[in-house]
PLY file of the C-alpha trace (Angstrom):
ply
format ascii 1.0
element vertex 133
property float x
property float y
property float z
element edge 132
property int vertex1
property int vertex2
end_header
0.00 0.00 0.00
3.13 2.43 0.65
3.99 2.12 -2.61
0.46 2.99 -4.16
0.37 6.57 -2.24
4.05 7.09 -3.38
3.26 7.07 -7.09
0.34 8.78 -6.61
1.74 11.38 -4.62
5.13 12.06 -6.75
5.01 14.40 -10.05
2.53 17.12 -10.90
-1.26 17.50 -10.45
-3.39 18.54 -13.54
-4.28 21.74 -11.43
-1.01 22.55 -11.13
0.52 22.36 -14.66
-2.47 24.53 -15.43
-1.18 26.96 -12.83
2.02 27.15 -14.17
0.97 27.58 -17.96
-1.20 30.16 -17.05
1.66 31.67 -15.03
3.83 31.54 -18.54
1.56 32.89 -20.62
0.62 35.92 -18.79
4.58 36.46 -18.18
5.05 35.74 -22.10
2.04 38.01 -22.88
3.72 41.27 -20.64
7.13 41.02 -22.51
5.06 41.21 -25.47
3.76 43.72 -24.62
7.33 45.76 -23.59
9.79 44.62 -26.51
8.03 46.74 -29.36
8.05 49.61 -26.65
11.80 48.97 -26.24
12.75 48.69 -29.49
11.30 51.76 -30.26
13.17 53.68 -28.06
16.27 52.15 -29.30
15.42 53.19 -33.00
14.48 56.60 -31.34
17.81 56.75 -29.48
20.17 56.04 -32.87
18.22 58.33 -34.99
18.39 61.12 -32.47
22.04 60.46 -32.41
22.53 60.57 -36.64
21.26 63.35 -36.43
23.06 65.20 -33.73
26.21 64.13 -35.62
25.43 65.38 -38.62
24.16 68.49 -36.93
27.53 68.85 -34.91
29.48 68.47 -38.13
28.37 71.08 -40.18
28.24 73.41 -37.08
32.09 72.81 -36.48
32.97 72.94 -40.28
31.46 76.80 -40.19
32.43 77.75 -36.87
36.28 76.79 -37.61
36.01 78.30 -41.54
38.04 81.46 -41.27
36.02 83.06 -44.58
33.32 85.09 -41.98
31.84 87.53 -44.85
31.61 84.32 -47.19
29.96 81.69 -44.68
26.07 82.26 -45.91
27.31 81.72 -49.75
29.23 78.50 -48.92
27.11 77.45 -46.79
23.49 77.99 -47.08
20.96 75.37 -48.70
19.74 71.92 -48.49
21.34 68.69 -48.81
19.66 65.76 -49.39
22.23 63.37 -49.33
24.79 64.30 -46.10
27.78 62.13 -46.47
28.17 59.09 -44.19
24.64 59.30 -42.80
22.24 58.10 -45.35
18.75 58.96 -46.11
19.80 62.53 -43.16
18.48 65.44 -44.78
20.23 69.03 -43.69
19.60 72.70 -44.03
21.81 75.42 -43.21
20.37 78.88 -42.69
23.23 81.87 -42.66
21.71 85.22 -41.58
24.45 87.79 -41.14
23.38 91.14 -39.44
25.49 94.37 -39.07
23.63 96.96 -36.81
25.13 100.65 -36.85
25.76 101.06 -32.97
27.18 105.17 -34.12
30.13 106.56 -33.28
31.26 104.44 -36.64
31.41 101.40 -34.22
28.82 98.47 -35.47
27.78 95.48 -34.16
28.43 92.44 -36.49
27.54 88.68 -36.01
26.08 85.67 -38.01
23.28 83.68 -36.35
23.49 79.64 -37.68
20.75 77.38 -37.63
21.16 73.93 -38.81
18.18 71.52 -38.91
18.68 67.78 -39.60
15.82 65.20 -39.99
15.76 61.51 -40.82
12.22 61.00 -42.49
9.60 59.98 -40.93
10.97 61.06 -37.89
10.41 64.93 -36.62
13.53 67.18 -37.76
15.64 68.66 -34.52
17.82 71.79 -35.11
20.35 73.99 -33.59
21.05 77.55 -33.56
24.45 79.05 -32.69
25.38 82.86 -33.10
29.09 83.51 -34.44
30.90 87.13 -33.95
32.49 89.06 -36.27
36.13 88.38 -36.04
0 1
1 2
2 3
3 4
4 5
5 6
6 7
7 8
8 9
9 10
10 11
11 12
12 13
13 14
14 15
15 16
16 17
17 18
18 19
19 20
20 21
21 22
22 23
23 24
24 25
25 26
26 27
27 28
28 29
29 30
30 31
31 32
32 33
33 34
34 35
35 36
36 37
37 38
38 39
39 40
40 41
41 42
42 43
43 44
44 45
45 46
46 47
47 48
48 49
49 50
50 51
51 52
52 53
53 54
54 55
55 56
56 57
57 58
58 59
59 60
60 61
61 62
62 63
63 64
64 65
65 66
66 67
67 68
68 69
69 70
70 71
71 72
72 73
73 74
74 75
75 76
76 77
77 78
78 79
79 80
80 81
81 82
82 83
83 84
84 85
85 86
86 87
87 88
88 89
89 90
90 91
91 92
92 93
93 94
94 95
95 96
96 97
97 98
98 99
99 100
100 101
101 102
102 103
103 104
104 105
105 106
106 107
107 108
108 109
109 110
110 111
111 112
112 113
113 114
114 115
115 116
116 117
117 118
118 119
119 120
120 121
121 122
122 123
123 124
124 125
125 126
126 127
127 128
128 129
129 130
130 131
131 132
């Protein structure tokens, strides 16, 4: 008889395997539920960061080009096709102003703005104000 209640007791119930799938599913389901959310921040994260860089580069190419009264002819416009980040599209807006301050003195400085955007993602920009040298 000992050996009747011993194989009856060892192993899983019915109840219980039903416990535990139900435990897995619901587990399963959640992560389901949290990978898309992930990955979309991660897609988020690396676009934000192409186009920072190619933000960052243009900024530091005009910023360190010594040709101040020529800056808004070299480098105002679209691109379409930046190089080493494909499918970033930039613009480059140059607005140079020269305000009369009298005296003969005069206040003269360039204000920058470059906006980047990898479609279909919204476009981020920067503005940065350079002085006269």
């Amino acid at each position: 008889m000992t050996r009747q209640r011993r194989s009856r007791e060892a192993g899983f119930t019915l109840m219980g395997l039903i416990v535990a799938i139900t435990i897995l599913g619901v587990a399963f389901m959640g992560m389901g539920s949290v990978i898309p959310r992930l990955f979309q921040a991660t897609t988020q994260t690396e676009v934000d960061f192409l186009t920072l860089t190619a933000i960052e580069d243009r900024m530091q190419l005009i910023l360190m080009d010594p040709r101040y009264e020529q800056l808004a002819a070299l480098y105002d416009g679209r691109e379409d096709a930046v190089t080493h980040l494909p499918g970033v599209e930039r613009e480059t807006e140059i607005v140079r102003t020269i305000q009369d301050m009298g005296n003969g003195r005069s206040l003269d400085f360039t204000t920058i703005t470059v906006t980047t955007q990898l479609p279909p993602f919204p476009p981020m920009s920067r503005t940065v104000t350079r002085g006269a040298p």
